[in-house]
TORZA-538222 format. One record per residue (C-alpha): x, y, z; residue in one letter. Coordinates in Angstrom, 2 decimals. Layout:
! residues N
{{X Y Z} a};
...
END
This chain:
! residues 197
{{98.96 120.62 110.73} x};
{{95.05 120.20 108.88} x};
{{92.58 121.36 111.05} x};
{{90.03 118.64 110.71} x};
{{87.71 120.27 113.07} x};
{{87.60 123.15 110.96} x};
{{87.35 121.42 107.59} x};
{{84.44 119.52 108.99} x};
{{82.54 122.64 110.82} x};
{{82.81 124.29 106.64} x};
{{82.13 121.13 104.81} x};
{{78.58 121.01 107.32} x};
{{78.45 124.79 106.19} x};
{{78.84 124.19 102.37} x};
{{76.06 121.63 102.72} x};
{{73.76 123.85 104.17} x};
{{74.76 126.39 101.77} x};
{{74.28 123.82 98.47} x};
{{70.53 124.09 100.33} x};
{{70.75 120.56 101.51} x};
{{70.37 119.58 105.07} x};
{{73.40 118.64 106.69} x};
{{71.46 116.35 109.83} x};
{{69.61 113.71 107.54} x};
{{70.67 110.46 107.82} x};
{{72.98 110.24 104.08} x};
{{74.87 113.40 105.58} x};
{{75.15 113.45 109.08} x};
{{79.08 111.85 108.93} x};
{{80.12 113.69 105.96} x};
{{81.90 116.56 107.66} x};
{{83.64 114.43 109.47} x};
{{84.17 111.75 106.86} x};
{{85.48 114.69 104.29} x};
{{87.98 116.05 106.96} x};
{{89.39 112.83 107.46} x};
{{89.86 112.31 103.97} x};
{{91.02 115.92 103.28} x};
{{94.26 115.28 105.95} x};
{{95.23 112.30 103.69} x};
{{94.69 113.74 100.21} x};
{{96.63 116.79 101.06} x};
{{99.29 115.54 103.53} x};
{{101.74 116.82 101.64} x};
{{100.96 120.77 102.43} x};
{{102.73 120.27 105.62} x};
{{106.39 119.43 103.85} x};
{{108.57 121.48 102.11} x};
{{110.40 120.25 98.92} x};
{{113.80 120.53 101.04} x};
{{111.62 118.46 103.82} x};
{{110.44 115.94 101.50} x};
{{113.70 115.63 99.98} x};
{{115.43 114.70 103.39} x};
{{112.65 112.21 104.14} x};
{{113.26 110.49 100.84} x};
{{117.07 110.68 100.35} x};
{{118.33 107.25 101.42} x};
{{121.25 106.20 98.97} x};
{{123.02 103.78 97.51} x};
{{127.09 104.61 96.97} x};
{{128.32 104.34 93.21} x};
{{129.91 101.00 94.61} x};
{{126.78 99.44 95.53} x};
{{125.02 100.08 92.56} x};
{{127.49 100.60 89.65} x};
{{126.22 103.95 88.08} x};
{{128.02 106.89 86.95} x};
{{131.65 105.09 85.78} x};
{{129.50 104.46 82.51} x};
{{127.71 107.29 82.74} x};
{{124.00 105.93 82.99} x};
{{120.59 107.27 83.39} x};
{{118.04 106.38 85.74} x};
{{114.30 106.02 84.80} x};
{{111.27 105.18 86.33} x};
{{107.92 105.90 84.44} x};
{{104.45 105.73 84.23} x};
{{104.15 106.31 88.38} x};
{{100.20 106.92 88.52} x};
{{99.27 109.79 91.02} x};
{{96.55 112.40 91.61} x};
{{96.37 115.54 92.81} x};
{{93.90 118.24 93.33} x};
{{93.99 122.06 90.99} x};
{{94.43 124.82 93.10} x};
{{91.93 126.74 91.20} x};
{{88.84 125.00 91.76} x};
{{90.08 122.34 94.46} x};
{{88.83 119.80 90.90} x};
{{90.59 116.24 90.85} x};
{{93.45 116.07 88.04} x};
{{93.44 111.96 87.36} x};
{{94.34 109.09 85.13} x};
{{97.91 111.14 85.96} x};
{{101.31 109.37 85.18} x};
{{104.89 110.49 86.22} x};
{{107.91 109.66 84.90} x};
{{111.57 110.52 85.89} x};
{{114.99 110.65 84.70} x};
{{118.01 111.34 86.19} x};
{{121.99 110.75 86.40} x};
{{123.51 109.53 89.37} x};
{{126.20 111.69 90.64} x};
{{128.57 108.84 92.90} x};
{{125.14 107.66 94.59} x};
{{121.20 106.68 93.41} x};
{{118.29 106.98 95.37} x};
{{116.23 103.91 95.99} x};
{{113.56 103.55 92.90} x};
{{110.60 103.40 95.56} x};
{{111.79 106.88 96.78} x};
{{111.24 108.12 93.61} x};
{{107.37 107.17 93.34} x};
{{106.82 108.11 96.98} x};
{{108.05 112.21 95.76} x};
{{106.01 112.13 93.16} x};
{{103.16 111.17 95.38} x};
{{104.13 113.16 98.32} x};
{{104.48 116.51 95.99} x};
{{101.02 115.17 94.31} x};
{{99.32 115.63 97.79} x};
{{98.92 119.61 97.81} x};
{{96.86 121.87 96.13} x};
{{98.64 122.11 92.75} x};
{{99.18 123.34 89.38} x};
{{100.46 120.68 86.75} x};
{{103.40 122.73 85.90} x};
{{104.42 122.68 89.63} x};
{{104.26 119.24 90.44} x};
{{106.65 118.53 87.88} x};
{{108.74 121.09 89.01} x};
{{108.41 120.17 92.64} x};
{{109.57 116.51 91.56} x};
{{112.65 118.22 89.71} x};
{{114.16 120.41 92.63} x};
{{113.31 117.35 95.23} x};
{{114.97 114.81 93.26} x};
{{117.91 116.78 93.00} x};
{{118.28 117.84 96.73} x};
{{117.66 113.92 97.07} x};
{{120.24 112.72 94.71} x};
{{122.88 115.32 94.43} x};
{{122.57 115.17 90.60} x};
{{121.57 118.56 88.64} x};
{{120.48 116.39 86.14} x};
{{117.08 115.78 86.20} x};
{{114.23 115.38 84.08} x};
{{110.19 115.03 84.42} x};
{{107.73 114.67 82.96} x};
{{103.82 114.66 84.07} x};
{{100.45 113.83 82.02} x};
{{96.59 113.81 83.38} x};
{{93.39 114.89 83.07} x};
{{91.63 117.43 84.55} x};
{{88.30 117.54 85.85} x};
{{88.04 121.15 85.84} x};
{{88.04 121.04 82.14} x};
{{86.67 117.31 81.58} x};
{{83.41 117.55 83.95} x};
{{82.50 121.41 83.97} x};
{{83.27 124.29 82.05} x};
{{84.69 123.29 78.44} x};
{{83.82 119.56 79.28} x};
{{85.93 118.31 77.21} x};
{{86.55 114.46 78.41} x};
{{89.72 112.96 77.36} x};
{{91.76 115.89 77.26} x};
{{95.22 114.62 77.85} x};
{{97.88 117.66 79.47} x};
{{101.49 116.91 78.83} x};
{{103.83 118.91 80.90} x};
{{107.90 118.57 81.22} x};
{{110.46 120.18 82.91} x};
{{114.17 119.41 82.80} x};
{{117.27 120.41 84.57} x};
{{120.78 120.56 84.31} x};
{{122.50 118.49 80.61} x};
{{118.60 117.53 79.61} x};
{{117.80 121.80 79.58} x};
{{121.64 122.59 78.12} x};
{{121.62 119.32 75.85} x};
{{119.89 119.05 72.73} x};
{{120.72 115.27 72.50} x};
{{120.61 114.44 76.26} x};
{{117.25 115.74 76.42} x};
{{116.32 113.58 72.99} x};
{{117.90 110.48 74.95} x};
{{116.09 111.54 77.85} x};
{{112.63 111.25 75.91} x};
{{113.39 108.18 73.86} x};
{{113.92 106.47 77.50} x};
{{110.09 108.01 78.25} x};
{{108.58 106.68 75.15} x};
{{107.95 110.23 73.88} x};
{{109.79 110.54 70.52} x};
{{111.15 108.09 67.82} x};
END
């Protein structure tokens, strides 16, 4: 459960501490403003993956939807999210997901899909881990060991301080099951993302 109270009694703090003064008029909401947003930026610290996974799993039966006879993938890219870096609490934006996976007797609705990705988004993260989040909860979700992600953004803690280095792109990928064992599954796997020729 966020503490809003809290958030907003240290955001008034971190004000005063920036040596600004936390009762003029610009600033007098902000504490509470900041908590409120805090709770829905980072609603996802309160699930686990296996939580998020049960939230998300509705299915469709191989019957319904006509999947693994033929032995199809299933792909949804380009699902924009951001999230925050755990290091410096800095916005990671202009961030696109995309997902493959094959469906093992049953597929999970394609909205499902975007709403892990945004629900694993919503915590403090690392890059690496989001993408490996959206692995392990897609395949509690879907029963399939085959999965595949893949996650690009940019960073503010290297575009707007530090380095600065704006338009810094970071690719990351992580795949499971025939796309890790598979030398060719895992070349179909990025044809289908746009990422080789």
């Amino acid at each position: 459960m966020i503490d809003k109270e809290k958030i907003a009694y240290h955001i008034r703090e971190i004000i005063k501490a920036l040596g600004d003064d936390p009762n003029r008029e610009g600033l007098l909401e902000t504490p509470d403003r900041v908590a409120r947003m805090y709770e829905e930026m980072f609603r996802g610290i309160g699930y686990t993956n296996a939580e998020i996974a049960e939230k998300y799993a509705k299915t469709f039966t191989e019957d319904d939807m006509c999947t693994t006879k033929s032995g199809n993938y299933v792909v949804v890219a380009g699902i924009p999210i951001f999230s925050h870096c755990e290091h410096h609490m800095a916005l990671m934006y202009n961030m696109k997901v995309s997902v493959i996976y094959r469906p093992v007797d049953k597929v999970i609705g394609l909205s499902k899909i975007a709403r892990i990705a945004e629900m694993v988004s919503h915590r403090l993260q690392l890059q690496e881990r989001i993408g490996t989040d959206i692995a392990e909860i897609m395949q509690l979700a879907t029963g399939s060991p085959d999965v595949g992600v893949i996650v690009e953004g940019e960073h503010s803690c290297m575009t707007a301080r530090g380095i600065k280095k704006p338009g810094a792109v970071t690719r990351s990928c992580v795949f499971k099951g025939i796309f890790e064992t598979d030398p060719l599954a895992r070349k179909e796997a990025l044809l289908l993302f746009g990422e080789a020729e």
